[in-house]
N, C-alpha and C positions, 0 to 999 in steps of 0.2 A: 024230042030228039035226044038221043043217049050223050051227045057231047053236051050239049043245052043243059044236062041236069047237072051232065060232072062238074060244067064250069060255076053253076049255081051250088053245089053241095063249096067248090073250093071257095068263093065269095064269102060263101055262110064262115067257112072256119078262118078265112084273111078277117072276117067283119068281129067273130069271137076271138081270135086273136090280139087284134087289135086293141078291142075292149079290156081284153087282160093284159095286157101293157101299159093300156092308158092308167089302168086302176093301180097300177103295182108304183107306176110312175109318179102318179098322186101320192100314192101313199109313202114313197120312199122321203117326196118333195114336203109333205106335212112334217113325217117324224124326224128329218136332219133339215131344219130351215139352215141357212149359212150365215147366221149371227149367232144361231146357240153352239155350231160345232165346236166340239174339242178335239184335241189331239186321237182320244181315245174313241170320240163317238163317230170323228171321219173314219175309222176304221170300220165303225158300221154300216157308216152311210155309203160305202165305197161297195160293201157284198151287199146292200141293197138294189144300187143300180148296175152290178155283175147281174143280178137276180133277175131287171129289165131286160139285159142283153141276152139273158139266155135263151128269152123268148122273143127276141127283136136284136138280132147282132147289128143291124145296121140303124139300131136309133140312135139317132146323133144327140139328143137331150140326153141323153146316157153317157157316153161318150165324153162330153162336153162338160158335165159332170163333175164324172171320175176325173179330169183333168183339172180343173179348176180345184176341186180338192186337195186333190195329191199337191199342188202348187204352193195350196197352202199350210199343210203339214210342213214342206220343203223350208218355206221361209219361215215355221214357226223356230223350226230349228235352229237355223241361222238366228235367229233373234232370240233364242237360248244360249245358244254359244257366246253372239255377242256379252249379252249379257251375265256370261257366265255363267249361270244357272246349269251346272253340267249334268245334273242329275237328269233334271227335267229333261233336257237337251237328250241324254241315251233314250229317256220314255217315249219322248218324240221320234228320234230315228227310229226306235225299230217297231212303232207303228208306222213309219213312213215304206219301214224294210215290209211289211204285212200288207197294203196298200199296193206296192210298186217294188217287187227285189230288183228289175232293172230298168228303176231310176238314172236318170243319165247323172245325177248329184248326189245320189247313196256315196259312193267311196269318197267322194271329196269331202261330205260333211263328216263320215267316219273318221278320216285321216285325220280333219281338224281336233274333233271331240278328243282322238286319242292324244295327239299334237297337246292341246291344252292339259288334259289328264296329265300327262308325262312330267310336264313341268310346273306343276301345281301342287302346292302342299295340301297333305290331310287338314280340313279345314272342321271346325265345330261352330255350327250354329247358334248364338248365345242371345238368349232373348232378355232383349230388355227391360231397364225397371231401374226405383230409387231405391237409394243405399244410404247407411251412414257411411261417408268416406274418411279416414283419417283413424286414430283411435282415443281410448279414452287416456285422462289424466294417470288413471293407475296400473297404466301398461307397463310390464317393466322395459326397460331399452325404450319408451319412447322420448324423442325429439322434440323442439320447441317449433318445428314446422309442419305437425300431426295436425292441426286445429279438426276437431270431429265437426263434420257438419253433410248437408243432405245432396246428393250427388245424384243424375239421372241422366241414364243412357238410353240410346235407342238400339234396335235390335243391332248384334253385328258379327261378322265371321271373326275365329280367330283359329290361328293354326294350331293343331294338336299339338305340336313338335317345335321346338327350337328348331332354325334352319340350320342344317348339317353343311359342314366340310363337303360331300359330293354336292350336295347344291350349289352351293356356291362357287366348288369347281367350273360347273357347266355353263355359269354365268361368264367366267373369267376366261372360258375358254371362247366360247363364240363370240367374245367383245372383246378380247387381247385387255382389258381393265386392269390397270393397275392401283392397287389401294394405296390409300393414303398412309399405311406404314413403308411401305415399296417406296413411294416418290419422297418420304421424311416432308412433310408437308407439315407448317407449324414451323420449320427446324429442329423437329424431331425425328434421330431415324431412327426407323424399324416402330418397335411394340412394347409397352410397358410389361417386363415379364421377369423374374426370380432365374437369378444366377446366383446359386451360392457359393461359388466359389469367389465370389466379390463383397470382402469381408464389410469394405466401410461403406458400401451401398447394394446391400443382395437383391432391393428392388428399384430398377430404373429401367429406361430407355436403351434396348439393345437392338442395333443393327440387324440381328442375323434374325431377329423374331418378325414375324409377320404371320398373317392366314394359315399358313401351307406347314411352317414348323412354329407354333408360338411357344413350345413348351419341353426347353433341353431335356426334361426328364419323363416322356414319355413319347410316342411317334403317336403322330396323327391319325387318326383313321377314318374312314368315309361316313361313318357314322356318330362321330364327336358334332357338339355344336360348334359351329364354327366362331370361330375368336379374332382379337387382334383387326375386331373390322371397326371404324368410326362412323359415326354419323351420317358419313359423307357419303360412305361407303356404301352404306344400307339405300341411302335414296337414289345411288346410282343402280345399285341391283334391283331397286324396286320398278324405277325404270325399264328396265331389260324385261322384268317378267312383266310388265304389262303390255308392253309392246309385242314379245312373245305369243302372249296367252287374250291379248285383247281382255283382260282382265282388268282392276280398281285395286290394285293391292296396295296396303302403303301399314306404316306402322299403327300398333293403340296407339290412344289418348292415352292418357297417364288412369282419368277416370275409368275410363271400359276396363285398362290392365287390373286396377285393382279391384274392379267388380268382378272379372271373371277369374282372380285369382283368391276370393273369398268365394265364390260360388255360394253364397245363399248362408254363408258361415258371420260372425262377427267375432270369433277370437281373434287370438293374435296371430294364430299360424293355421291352414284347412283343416288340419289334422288338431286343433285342439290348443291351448292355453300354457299348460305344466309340457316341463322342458325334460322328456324322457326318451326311450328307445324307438316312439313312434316315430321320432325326426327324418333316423336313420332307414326310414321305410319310405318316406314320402320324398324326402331331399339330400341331394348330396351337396354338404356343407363340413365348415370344421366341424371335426368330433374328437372328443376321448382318446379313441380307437388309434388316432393318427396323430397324439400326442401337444393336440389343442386344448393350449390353458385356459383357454375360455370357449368351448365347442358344447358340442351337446351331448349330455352322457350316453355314449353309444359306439357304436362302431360300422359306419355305411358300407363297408369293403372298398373305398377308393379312394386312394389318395389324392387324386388332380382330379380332372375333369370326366363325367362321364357320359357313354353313347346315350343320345336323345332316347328319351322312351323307356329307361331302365331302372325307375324308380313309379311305386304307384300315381297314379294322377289324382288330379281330387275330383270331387263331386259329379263336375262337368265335363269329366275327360279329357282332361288339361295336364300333360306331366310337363314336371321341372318347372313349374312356373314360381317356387322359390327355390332358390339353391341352381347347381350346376353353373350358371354363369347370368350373371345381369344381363338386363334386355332394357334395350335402349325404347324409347317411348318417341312419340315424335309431339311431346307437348314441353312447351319451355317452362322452366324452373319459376315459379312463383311461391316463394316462401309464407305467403297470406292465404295461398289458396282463395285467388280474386277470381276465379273462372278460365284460368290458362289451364288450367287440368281435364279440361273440359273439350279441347281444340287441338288442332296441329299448331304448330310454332309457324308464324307468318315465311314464307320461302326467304324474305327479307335478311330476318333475324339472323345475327352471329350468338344470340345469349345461350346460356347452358341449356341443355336437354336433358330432361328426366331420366334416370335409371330404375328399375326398379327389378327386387327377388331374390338378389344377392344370390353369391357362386359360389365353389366349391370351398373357396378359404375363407367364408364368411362365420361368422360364428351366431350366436340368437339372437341379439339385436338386430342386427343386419337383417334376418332371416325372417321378416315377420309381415303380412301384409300389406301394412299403414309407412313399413319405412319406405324411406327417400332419398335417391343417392341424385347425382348430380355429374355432368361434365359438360365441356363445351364439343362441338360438331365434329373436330379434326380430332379429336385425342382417343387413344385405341391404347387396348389392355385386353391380356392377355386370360382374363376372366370375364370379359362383356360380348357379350352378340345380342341374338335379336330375333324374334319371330313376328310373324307378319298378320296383317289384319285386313278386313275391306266391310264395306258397307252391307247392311243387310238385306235383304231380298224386296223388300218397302222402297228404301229409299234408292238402289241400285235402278228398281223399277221407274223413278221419277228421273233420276238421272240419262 
């Protein structure tokens, strides 16, 4: 019977059908098991089982899938983000954007990623390793609190840049914050900053210096480091941007600073040992140029303080990490070098905190890897600020 044959010819190609689905389904299910996928190879395993459907739109093992994947691309995201891993975190969206463009959580995890981006400093990855920390006996300019001895760090971000004047603006705007020069806390008010028109003290404590103007003789601008911030200051902004960005940021240690501000070097300064025109290339510090009896033979073109990022960086893509302005450390002063160089300062402690890099009026002692400046928590000047650090992708991950 002519129907009889048709319906058996359509059996035969439902029953070949079949069999090529079933086979394409196995093999999709061998080559992507869902313990080995990754961000990149769900991308594969996803036009694999498009491949199923192309010959079976209504197999639900397909379907069922693709979803369950896409789900987990979705949260690997999220748990880049968390984790701050932002790099990783764009690799993952936009295999999640290739997978699914109208994901119902594509724009929210975009929004976030940019959200974090936006308020997050250029960061440099600094791999860890042991150091001599301190320097030797016949360093010139060194100090009796240099002791050389063997220092080791684990891996850890640190920001390219001194944190800038707009940074710090956008902190103070969406938290109304006011710094500890602002409130005279201590009962000091305002900023340690140079008025010379105050013949029998042209360096003290001036009311009208803070953040925003610390320095009568030049205007601020959105890309200065920012100054006139204390200790106190910085753990409250560090606050903010975690909270913010769901980020770990918080300052160096005293050790990590000066390992990544040697970068693989052991003189006295990145750039070399002998005190010549190279200073003025890598650091803005006293000099010559600017009529500093004790500077470095040269002439940087700046008299005060200068925009983040305008001097060469050293090794590890690090600028101003000696000169332009001291950077607070969040490790408290141990003049023995007994292992506090190694730690944050307990949240407890009111004792001094590390400075380290020295600023634009520092001259070559100041100016040298191994030195060691000092202050307590509340006290702000108009040549210190600070740049920011966090965990490395290891320990971030444990955490």
């Amino acid at each position: 019977h002519p129907d009889l044959l048709a319906l058996r010819d359509e059996i035969g190609q439902l029953r070949e059908q079949e069999s090529q689905v079933a086979a394409r389904l196995q093999d999709c299910e061998l080559s992507f098991p869902t313990a080995g996928l990754s961000t990149q190879t769900s991308v594969e395993a996803v036009t694999c089982y498009k491949e199923v459907l192309k010959l079976d739109s209504d197999r639900q093992e397909a379907t069922d899938r693709i979803k369950e994947i896409t789900s987990r691309v979705a949260t690997e995201v999220e748990s880049l983000l968390e984790g701050y891993r932002l790099d990783g975190a764009e690799t993952a969206l936009a295999h999640l954007h290739a997978i699914d463009p109208d994901h119902p959580r594509l724009a929210e995890l975009q929004q976030d990623l940019s959200r974090r981006r936006g308020l997050s400093p250029r960061m440099v990855l600094i791999t860890g390793g042991c150091f001599q920390m301190g320097s030797p006996e016949t360093e010139p300019g060194r100090e009796a609190d240099e002791r050389r001895h063997q220092a080791c760090v684990e891996d850890f971000w640190l920001a390219r840049l001194e944190t800038s004047v707009a940074e710090f603006r956008r902190f103070v705007e969406a938290t109304g914050y006011r710094t500890d020069a602002e409130r005279g806390v201590g009962g000091m008010e305002g900023c340690w900053s140079l008025d010379q028109e105050d013949a029998s003290d042209p360096w003290d404590y001036r009311p009208w210096s803070d953040w925003r103007n610390p320095n009568k003789y030049q205007a601020t601008r959105d890309r200065d480091p920012v100054s006139c911030v204390s200790w106190n200051d910085t753990r409250e902004y560090l606050r903010w941007l975690n909270r913010e960005t769901g980020g770990a940021f918080r300052l160096p240690t005293e050790a990590e600073w000066e390992y990544a501000v040697r970068a693989g070097t052991d003189t006295a300064r990145y750039w070399g040992d002998a005190l010549d025109d190279r200073a003025c290339r890598h650091a803005n510090a006293a000099d010559a140029g600017h009529g500093w009896a004790d500077g470095f033979p040269c002439n940087d073109n700046r008299e005060w303080v200068a925009e983040v990022g305008a001097f060469e960086p050293n090794a590890w893509g690090l600028s101003d990490m000696l000169g332009n302005l001291w950077e607070w450390t969040c490790s408290e002063y141990d003049a023995t070098y007994d292992g506090a160089e190694r730690a944050c300062a307990p949240s407890a402690s009111d004792g001094p905190r590390i400075l380290r890099g020295g600023a634009w009026n520092s001259g070559p002692g100041a100016v040298r890897s191994a030195y060691r400046n000092r202050n307590f928590p509340e006290s702000r000047y108009n040549f210190v600020g600070f740049r920011v650090a966090r965990d490395g992708p290891a320990k971030a991950r444990e955490q």
